[in-house]
C-alpha positions in Angstrom: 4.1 -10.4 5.3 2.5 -9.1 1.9 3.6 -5.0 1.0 0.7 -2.8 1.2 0.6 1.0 -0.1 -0.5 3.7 1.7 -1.1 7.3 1.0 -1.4 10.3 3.5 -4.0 12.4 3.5 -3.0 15.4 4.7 0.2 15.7 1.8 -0.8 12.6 -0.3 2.9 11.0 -0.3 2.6 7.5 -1.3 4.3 4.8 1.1 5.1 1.4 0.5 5.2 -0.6 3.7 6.0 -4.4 4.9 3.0 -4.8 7.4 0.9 -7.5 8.8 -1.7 -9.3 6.8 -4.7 -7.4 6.9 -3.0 -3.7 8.1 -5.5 -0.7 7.6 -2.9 2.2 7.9 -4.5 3.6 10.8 -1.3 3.3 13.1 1.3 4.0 10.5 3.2 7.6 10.6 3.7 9.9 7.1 7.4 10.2 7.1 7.0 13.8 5.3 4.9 15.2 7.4 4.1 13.1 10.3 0.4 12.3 10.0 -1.0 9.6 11.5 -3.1 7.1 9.9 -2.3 6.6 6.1 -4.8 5.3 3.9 -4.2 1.8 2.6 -4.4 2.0 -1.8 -5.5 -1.0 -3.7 -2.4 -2.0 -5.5 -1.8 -4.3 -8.7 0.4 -7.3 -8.7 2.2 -9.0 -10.9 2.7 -13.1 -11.1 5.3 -14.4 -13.9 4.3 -16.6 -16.3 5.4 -20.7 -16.9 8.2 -20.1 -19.3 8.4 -16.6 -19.0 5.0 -16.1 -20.5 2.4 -13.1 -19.9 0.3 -14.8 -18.0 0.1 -16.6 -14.6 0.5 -20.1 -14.2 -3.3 -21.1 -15.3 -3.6 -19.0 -17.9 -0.3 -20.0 -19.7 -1.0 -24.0 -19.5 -4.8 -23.2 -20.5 -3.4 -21.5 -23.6 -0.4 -23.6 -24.3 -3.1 -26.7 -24.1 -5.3 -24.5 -26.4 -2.7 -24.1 -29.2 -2.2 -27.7 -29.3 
């Protein structure tokens, strides 16, 4: 189950949630002021690097084949 955040509308706290694939908010409660339906925020991710690199998996053989 991928971790969505959510923000409330009525006292804009920002929630992060464990929720279902594909969760819209709608039937998630604010826990500051009890609102229902939080609004789902399009969040960054990060993906580790081969090696510890920058970049994700792809990129860092692309490069590391690049710099050969």
């Amino acid at each position: 189950m991928p971790i969505y955040e959510f923000e409330c509308p009525k006292c804009s706290l920002n929630v992060t949630k464990l929720c279902r694939l594909g969760t819209d908010g709608s039937q998630i409660e604010c826990p500051r002021c009890l609102e229902m339906g939080l609004e789902r925020k399009l969040s960054r991710f990060a993906s580790p690097g081969i090696g510890g690199g920058d970049a994700c998996g792809t990129c860092s053989r692309l490069l590391a084949a690049a710099a050969t």
